[in-house]
VEXKOLKE-682777 format. One line per field, with one value per residue (C-alpha): residue number from 1; x, y, z. Coordinates in nm, 2 decimals, always signed. Example, Ala and Ser with C-alpha at 12.3 -4.5 7.8 and 13.67 -1.06 7.14 Angstrom:
2
i	(1 / 2)
c1	(+1.23 / +1.37)
c2	(-0.45 / -0.11)
c3	(+0.78 / +0.71)
***
This chain:
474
i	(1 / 2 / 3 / 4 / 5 / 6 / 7 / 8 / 9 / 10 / 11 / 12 / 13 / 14 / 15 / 16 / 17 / 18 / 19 / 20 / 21 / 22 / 23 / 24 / 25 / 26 / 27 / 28 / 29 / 30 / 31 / 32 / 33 / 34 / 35 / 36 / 37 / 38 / 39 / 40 / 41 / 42 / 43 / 44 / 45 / 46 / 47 / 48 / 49 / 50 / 51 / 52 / 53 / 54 / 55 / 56 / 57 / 58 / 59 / 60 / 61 / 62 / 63 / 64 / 65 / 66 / 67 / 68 / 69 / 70 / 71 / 72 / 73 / 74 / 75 / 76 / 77 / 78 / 79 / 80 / 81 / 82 / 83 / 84 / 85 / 86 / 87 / 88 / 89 / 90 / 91 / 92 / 93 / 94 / 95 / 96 / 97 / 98 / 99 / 100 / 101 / 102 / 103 / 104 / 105 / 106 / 107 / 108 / 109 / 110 / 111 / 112 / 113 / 114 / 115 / 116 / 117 / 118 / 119 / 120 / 121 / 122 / 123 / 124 / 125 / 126 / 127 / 128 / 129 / 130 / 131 / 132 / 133 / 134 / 135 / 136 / 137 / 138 / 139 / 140 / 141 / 142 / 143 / 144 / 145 / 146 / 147 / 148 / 149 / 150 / 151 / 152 / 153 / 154 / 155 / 156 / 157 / 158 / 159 / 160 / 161 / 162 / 163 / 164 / 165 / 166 / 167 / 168 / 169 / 170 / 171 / 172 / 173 / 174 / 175 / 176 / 177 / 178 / 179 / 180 / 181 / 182 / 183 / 184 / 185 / 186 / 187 / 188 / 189 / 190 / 191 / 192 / 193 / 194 / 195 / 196 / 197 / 198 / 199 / 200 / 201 / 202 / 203 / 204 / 205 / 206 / 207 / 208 / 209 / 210 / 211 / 212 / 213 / 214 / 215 / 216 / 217 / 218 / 219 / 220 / 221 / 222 / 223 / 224 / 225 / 226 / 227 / 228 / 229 / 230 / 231 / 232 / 233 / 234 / 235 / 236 / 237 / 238 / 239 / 240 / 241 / 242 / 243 / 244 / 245 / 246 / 247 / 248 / 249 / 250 / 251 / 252 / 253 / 254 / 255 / 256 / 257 / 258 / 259 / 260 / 261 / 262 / 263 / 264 / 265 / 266 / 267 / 268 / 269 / 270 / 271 / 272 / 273 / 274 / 275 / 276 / 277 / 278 / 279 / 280 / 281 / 282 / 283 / 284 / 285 / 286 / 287 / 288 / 289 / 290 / 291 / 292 / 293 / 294 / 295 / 296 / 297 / 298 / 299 / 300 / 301 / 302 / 303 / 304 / 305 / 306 / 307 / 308 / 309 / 310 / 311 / 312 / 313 / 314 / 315 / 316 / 317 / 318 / 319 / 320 / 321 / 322 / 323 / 324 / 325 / 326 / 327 / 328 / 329 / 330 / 331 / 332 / 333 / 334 / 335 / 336 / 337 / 338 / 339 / 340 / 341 / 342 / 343 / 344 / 345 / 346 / 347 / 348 / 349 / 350 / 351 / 352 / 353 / 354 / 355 / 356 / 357 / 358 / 359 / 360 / 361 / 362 / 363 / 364 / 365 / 366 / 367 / 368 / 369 / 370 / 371 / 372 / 373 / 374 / 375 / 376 / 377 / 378 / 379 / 380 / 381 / 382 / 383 / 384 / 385 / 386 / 387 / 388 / 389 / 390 / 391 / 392 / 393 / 394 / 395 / 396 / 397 / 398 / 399 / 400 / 401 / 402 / 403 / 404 / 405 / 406 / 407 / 408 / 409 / 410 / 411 / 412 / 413 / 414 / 415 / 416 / 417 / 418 / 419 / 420 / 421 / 422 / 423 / 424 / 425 / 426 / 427 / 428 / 429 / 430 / 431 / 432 / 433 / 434 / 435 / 436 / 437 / 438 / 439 / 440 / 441 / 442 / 443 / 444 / 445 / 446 / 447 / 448 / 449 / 450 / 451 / 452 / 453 / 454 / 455 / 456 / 457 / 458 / 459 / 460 / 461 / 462 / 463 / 464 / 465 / 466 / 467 / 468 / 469 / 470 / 471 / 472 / 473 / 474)
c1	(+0.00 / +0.13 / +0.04 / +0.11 / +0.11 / -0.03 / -0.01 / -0.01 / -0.40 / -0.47 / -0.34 / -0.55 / -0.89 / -0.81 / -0.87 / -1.19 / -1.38 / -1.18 / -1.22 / -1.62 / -1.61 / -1.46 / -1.68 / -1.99 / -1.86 / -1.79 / -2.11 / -1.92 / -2.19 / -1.99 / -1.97 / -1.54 / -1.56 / -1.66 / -1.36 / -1.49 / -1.58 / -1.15 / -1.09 / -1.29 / -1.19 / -0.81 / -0.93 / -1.06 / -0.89 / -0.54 / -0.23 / -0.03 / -0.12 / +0.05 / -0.29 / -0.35 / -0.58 / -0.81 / -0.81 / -1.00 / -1.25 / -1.30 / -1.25 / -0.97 / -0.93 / -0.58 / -0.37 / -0.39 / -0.30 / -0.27 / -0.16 / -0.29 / +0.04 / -0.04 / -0.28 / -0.19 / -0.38 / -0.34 / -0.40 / -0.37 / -0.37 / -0.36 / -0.32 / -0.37 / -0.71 / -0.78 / -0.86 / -0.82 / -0.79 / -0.81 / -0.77 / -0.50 / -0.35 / -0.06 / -0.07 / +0.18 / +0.06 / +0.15 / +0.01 / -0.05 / +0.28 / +0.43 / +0.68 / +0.49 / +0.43 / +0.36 / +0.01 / -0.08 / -0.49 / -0.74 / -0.88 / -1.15 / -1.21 / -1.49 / -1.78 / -1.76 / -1.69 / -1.79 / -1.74 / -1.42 / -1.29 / -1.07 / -1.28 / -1.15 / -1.26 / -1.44 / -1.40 / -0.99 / -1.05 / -0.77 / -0.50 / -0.58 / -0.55 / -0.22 / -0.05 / -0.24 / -0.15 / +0.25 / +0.24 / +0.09 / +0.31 / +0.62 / +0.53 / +0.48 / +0.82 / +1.01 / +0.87 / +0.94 / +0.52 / +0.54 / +0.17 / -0.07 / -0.41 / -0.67 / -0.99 / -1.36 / -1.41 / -1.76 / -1.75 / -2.01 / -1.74 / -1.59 / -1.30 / -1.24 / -1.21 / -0.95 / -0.75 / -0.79 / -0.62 / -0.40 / -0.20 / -0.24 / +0.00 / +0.21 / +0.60 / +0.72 / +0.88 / +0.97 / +0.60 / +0.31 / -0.08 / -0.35 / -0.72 / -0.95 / -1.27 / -1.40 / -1.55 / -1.69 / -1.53 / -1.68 / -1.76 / -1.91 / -1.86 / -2.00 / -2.15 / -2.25 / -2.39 / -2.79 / -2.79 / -2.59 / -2.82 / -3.16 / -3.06 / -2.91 / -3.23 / -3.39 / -3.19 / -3.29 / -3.66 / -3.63 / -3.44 / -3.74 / -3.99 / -3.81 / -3.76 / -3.37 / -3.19 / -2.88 / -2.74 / -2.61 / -2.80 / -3.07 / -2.84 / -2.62 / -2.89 / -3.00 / -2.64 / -2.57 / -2.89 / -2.76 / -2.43 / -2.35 / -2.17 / -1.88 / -1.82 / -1.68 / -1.40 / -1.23 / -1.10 / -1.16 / -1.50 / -1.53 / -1.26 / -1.49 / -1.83 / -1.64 / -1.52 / -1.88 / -2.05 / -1.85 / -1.93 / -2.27 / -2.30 / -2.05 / -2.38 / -2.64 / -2.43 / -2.57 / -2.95 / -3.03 / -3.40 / -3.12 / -2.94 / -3.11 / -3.10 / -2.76 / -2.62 / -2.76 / -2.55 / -2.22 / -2.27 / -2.24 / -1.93 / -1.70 / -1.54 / -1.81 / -1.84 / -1.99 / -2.27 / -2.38 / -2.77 / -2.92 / -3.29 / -3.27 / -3.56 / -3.89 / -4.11 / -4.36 / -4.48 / -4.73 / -4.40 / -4.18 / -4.42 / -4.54 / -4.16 / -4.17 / -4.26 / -4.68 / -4.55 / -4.30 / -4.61 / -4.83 / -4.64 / -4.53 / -4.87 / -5.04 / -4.78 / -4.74 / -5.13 / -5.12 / -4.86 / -5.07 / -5.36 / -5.23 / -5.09 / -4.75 / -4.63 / -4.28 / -4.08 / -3.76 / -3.51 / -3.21 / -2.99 / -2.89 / -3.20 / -3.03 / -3.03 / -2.79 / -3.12 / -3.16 / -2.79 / -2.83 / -3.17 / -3.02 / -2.68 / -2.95 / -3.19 / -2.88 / -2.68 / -3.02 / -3.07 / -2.65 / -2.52 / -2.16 / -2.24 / -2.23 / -1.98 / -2.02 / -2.03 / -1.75 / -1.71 / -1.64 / -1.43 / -1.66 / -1.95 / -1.76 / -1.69 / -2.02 / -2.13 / -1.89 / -1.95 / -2.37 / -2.27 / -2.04 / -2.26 / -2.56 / -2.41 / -2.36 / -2.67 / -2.56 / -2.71 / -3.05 / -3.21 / -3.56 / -3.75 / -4.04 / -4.23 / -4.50 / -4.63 / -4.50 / -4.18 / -3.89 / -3.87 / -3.67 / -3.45 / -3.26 / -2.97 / -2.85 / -2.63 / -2.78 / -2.58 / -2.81 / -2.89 / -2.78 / -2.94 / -2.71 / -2.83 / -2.54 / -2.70 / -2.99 / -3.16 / -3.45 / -3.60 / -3.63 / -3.91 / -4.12 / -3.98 / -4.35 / -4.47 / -4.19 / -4.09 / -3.76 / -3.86 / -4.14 / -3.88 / -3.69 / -4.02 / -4.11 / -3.71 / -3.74 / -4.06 / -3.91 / -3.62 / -3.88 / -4.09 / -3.75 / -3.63 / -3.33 / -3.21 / -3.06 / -3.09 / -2.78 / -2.91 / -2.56 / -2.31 / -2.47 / -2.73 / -2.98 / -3.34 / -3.49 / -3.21 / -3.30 / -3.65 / -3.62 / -3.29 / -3.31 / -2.93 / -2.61 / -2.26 / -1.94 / -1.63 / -1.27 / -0.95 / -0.64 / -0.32 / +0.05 / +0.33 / +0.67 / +0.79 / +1.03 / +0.77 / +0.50 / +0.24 / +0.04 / -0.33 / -0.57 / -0.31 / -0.34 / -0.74 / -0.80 / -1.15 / -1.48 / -1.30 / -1.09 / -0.95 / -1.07 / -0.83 / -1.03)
c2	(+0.00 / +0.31 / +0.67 / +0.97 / +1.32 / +1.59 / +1.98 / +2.13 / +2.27 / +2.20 / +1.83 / +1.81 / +1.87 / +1.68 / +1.40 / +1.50 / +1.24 / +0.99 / +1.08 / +1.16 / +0.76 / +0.68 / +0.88 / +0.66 / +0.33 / +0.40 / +0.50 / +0.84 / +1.10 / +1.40 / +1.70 / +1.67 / +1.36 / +1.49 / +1.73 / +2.04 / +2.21 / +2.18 / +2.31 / +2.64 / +2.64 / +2.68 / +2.91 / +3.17 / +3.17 / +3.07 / +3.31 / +3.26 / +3.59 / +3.75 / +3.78 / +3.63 / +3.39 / +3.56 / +3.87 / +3.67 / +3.43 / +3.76 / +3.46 / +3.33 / +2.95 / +2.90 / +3.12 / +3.47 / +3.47 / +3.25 / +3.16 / +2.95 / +2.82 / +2.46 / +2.20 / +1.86 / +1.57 / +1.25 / +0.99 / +0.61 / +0.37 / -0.03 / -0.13 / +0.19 / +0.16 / +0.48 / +0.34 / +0.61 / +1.04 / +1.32 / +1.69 / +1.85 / +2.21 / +2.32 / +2.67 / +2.88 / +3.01 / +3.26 / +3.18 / +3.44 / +3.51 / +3.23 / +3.12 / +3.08 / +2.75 / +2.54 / +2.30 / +2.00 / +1.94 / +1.88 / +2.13 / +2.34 / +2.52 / +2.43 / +2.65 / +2.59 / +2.21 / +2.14 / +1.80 / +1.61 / +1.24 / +1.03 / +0.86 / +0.49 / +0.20 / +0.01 / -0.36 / -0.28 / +0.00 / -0.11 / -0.18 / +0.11 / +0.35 / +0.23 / +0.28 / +0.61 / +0.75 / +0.62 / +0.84 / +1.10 / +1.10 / +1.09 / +1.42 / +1.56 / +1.46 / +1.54 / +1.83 / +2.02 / +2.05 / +2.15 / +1.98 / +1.73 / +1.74 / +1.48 / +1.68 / +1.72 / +1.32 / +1.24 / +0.99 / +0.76 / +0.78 / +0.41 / +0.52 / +0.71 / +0.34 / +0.24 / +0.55 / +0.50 / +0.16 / +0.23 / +0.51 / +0.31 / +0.04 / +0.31 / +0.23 / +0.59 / +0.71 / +1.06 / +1.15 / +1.16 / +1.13 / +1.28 / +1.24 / +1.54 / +1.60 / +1.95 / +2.15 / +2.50 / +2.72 / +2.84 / +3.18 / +3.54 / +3.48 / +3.63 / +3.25 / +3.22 / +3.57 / +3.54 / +3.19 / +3.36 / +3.66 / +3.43 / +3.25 / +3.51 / +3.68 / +3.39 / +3.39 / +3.71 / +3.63 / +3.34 / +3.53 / +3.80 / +3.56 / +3.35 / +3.68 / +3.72 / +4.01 / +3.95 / +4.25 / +4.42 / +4.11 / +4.35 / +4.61 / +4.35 / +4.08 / +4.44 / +4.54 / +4.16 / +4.20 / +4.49 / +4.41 / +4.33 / +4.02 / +4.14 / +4.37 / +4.04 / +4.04 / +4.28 / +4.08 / +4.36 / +4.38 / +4.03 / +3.96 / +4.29 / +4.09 / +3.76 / +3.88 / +4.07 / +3.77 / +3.56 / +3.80 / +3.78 / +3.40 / +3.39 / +3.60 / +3.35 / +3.03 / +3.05 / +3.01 / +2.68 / +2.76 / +2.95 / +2.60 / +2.47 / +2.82 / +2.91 / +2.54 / +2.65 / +2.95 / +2.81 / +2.54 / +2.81 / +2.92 / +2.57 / +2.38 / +2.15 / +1.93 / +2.03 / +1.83 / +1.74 / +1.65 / +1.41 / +1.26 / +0.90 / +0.93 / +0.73 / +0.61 / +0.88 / +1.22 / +1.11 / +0.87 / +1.17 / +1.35 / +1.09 / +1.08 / +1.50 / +1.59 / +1.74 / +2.08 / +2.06 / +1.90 / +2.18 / +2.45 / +2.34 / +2.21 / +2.52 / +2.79 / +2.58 / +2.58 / +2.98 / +3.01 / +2.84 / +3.01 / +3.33 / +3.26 / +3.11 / +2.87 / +2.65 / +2.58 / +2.32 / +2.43 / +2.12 / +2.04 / +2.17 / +2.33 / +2.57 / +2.91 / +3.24 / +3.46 / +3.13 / +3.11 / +3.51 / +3.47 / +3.24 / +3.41 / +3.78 / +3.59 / +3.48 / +3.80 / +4.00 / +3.79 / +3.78 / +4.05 / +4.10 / +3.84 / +3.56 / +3.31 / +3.18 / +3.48 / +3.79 / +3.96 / +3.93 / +3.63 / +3.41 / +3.49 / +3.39 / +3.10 / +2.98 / +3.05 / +2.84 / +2.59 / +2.55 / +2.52 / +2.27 / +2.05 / +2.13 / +2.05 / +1.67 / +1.68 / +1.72 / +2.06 / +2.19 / +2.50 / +2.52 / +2.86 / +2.95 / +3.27 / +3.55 / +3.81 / +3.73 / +3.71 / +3.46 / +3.55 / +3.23 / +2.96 / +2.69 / +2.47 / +2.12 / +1.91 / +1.57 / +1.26 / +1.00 / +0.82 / +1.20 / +1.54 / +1.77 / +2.12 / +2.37 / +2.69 / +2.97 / +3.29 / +3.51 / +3.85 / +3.98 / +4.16 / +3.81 / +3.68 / +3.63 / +3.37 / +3.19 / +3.09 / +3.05 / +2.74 / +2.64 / +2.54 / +2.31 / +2.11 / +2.11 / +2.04 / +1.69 / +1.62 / +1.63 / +1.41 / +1.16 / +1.15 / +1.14 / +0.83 / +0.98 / +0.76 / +1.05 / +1.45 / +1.61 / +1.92 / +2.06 / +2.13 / +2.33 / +2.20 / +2.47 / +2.44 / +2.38 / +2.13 / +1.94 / +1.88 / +1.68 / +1.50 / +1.18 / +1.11 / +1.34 / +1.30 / +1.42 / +1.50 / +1.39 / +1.49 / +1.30 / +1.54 / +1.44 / +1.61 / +1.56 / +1.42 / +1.68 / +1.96 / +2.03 / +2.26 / +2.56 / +2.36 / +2.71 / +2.92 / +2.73 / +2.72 / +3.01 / +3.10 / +2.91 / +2.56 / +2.44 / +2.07 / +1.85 / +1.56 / +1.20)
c3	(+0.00 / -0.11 / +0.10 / -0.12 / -0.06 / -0.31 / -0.20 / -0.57 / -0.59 / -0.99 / -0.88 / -0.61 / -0.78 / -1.04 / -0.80 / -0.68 / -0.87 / -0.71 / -0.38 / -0.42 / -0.56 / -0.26 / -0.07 / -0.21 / -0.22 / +0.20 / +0.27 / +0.41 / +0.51 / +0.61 / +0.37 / +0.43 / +0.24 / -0.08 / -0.06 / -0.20 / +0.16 / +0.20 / -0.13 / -0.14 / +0.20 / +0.12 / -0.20 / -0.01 / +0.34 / +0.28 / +0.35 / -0.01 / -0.06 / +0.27 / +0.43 / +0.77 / +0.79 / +1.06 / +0.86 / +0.53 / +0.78 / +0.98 / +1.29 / +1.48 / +1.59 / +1.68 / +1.93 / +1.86 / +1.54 / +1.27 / +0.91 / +0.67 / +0.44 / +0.29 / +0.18 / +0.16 / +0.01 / +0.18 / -0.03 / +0.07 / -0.30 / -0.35 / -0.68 / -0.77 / -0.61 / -0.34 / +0.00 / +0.22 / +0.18 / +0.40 / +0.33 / +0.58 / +0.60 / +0.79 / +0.96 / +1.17 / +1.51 / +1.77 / +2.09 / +2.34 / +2.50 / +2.36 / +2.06 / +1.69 / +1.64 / +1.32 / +1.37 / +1.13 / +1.12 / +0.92 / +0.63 / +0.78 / +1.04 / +1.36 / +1.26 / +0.87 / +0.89 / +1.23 / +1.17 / +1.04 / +0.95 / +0.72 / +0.43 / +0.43 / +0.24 / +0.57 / +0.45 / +0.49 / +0.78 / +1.06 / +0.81 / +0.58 / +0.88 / +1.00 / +0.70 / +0.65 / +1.02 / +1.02 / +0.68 / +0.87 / +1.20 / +0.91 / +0.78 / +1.11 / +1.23 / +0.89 / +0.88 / +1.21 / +1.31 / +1.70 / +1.68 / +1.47 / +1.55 / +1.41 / +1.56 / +1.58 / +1.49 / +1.61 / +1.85 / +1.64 / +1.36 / +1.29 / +1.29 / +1.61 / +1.80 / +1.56 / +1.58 / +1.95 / +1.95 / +1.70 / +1.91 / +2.21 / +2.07 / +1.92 / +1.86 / +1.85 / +2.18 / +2.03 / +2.03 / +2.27 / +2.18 / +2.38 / +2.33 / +2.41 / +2.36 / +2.24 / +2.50 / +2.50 / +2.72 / +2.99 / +3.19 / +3.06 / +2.72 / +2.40 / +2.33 / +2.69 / +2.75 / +2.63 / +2.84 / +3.12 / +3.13 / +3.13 / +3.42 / +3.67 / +3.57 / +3.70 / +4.03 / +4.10 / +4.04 / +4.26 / +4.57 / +4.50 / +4.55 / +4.84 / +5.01 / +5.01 / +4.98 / +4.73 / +4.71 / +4.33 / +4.20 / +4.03 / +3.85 / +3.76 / +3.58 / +3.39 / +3.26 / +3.15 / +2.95 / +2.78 / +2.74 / +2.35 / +2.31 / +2.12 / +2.41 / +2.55 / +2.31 / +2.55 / +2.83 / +3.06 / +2.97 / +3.07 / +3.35 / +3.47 / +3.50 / +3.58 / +3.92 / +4.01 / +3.93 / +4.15 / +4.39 / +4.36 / +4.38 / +4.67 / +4.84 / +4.73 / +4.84 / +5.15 / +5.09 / +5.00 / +4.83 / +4.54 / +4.54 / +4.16 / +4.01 / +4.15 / +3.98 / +3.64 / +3.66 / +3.72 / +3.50 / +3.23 / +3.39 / +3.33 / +3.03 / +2.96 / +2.62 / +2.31 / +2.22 / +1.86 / +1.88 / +1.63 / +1.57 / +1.49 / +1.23 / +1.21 / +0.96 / +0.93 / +1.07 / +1.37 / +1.54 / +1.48 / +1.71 / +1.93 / +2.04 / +2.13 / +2.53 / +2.53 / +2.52 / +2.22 / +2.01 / +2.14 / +2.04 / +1.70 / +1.66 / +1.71 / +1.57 / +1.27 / +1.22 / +1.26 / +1.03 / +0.75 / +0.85 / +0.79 / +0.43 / +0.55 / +0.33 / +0.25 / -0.02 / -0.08 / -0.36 / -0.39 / -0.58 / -0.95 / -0.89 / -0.67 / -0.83 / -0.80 / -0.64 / -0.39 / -0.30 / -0.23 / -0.07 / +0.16 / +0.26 / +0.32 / +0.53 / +0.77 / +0.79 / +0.84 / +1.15 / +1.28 / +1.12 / +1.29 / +1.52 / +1.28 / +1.24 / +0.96 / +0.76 / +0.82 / +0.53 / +0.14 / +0.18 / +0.36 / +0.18 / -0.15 / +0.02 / +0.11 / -0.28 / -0.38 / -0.15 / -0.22 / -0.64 / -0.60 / -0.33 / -0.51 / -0.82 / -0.68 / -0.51 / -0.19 / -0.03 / +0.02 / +0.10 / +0.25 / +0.27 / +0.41 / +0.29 / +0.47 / +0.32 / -0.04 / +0.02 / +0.13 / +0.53 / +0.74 / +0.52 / +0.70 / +0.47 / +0.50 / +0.32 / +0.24 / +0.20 / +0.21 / +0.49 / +0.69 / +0.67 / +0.81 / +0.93 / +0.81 / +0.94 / +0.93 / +0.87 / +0.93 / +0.87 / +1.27 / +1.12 / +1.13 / +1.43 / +1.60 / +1.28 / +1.40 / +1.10 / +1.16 / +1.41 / +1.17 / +0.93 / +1.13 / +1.18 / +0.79 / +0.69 / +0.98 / +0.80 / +0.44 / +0.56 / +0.72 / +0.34 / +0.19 / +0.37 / +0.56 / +0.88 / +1.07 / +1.12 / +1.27 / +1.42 / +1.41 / +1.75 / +2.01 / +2.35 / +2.26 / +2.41 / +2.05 / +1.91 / +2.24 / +2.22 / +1.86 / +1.96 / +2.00 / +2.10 / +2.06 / +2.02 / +2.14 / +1.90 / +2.00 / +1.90 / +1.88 / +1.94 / +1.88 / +1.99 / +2.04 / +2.41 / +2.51 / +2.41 / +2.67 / +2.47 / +2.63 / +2.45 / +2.69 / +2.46 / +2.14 / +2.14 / +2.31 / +2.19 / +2.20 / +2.19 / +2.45 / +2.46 / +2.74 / +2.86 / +2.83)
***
């Protein structure tokens, strides 16, 4: 078996039919598998041009700042028969306060391809792997990387178990492998601040009502509600409201009737696993609903029966089908509802990106966008790429103006539905434990990362992934 390396671009399209054959004959159902997400990835955020990575994404992910300088095509061949690829990019880092540091991982980065694997031939998978990772580890070691990450593998992934056992056994005593999982860091964040703000607003409902004074609790729950989340960029902004919460709770600790709302609070405040919820899809529409709690059905139930009422309707565009005006639509409908706040578009380059990205899915059949339109016009859409048995949820939009049709929600209901007449097995709802997600899932998922580094180099990981993701020992 022979493990080869491509990093010129032009050669590595050129072997994007390949790996999409691959991709089918596995049975892979992540979008990374089909190897166009990596590609336009690398087209539109890589640093050739002198540009730092963060600067085109409009986002940071590793350190405090970061470059994007190669792709590389791993390519694992019998016979000249491909058994195993995987897109990987190398990037230089600078940590804060620390050295720059050059990291090996996979192409893509956690909030455009949240989700990330190796596409292997399965009826060879252990053997395949080994040859593929040794190649892998090679580079790494040849080539000077401080760090090789294999990250955000879902922990239902096949291969996770074998990669597992496979560095367990490993015969390399220059490196050491660590296995995290991906966690969301904790405490008054711009991600944890609406949550954050709900709850301490319900602490100091519940002290009201119990009759305990908690004193600043008030003025405080009101300027968390106001404050912006991108305020929390600063650190003093946020080491600021960090230490007068603490403050706070440190007052309530000592009444036991704040016990259950004080525990929802600090649970926002720690490292605590991402979750990946996922419905594990029946037959028809009444199961699907039999399976929600009374008040989930109720609300949809009714809502969706208002909606209707009132002239809402819903459309489904997949495919070639896919048009320039529903590619815009789409991309309108989420900034509209994010605007700075989004992460998955900041700016020209990511919006180029995710154009890209919908024609080249949608011209395998891979990507759908479902609309629903009030009032004549297109006012929520939701995406998903669909590799059959999978829906995947990629992200969402709405016109705040329609917010109380709740047609934003509406949508996920009528997308679940579609899947169900379409046959689908499984419905990621995409990473995140919101309230909404929740109430469909049916199960969720955890991703792990496998991190190799060499043994006389203990790395700073808080200072490496010092944003929303933060690496949990196992």
């Amino acid at each position: 078996m022979n493990v080869k390396v491509l990093v010129e671009i032009e050669s590595i399209r050129e072997q994007v039919p390949r790996c999409i054959e691959l991709a089918r004959r596995a049975g892979a159902v992540l979008p990374c598998s089909f190897l166009y997400p990596a590609i336009h990835w690398w087209n539109h955020f890589n640093s050739r041009d002198g540009s730092a990575f963060w600067k085109k994404r409009g986002k940071n992910f590793l350190g405090r700042q970061s470059t994007l300088e190669q792709l590389f095509l791993f390519m694992a061949e019998e016979d000249g028969v491909l058994c195993a690829v995987a897109p990987f990019v190398s990037y230089r880092v600078r940590p804060a306060g620390g050295q720059e540091l050059r990291i090996l991982g996979y192409a893509g980065d956690p909030v455009l391809m949240p989700c990330q694997d190796i596409t292997v031939d399965p009826s060879r998978r252990r053997p395949v792997l080994r040859v593929f990772i040794e190649r892998l580890v090679k580079l790494y070691q040849d080539e000077g990387f401080d760090l090789l990450i294999l990250d955000n593998q879902l922990d239902t992934s096949q291969n996770v178990p074998v990669i597992r056992d496979f560095f367990a056994n490993f015969q390399n005593k220059q490196v050491v492998v660590r296995e995290t999982v991906t966690s969301m860091r904790g405490g008054v964040r711009p991600w944890t601040i609406r949550q954050l703000s709900r709850r301490v607003r319900k602490l100091a409902d519940v002290a009201a009502n119990e009759g305990v004074a908690i004193g600043g609790i008030e003025d405080f729950s009101a300027r968390l509600s106001a404050c912006a989340p991108l305020k929390l960029l600063f650190p003093v902004t946020r080491k600021g409201l960090e230490k007068e919460l603490q403050q706070i709770l440190a007052r309530c600790r000592t009444y036991e009737a704040l016990a259950g709302s004080l525990a929802a609070v600090e649970n926002l405040l720690h490292d605590r696993p991402i979750c990946y919820p996922y419905i594990s899809l029946p037959r028809d529409h009444e199961a699907f609903l039999a399976a929600l709690s009374r008040s989930t059905r109720y609300y949809y139930r009714r809502y969706m029966k208002s909606f209707r009422e009132a002239g809402g309707t819903f459309e489904t565009v997949s495919g070639r089908d896919i048009s320039k005006e529903d590619i815009q639509d789409y991309l309108h409908l989420h900034q509209v509802r994010w605007g700075r706040e989004s992460m998955f578009v900041c700016g020209d380059d990511s919006y180029a990106f995710h154009v890209d990205l919908v024609k080249a899915m949608a011209g395998e059949g891979l990507f759908s966008l479902f609309f629903a339109r009030f009032a004549g016009k297109r006012v929520a859409v939701l995406s998903s790429f669909d590799i059959h048995p999978r829906r995947e949820c990629y992200f969402t939009g709405m016109d705040p103006e329609y917010r109380e049709t709740r047609a934003g929600r509406l949508l996920w209901l009528y997308s679940i539905y579609d899947a169900i007449d379409n046959g689908y097995e499984t419905y990621d709802l995409g990473p995140g434990d919101f309230g909404y997600k929740m109430s469909f899932a049916t199960g969720e998922a955890q991703s792990h990362n496998f991190l190799v580094t060499r043994n006389d180099s203990l790395l700073d990981l808080d200072a490496i992934f010092a944003g929303y993701e933060c690496m949990v020992p196992v």
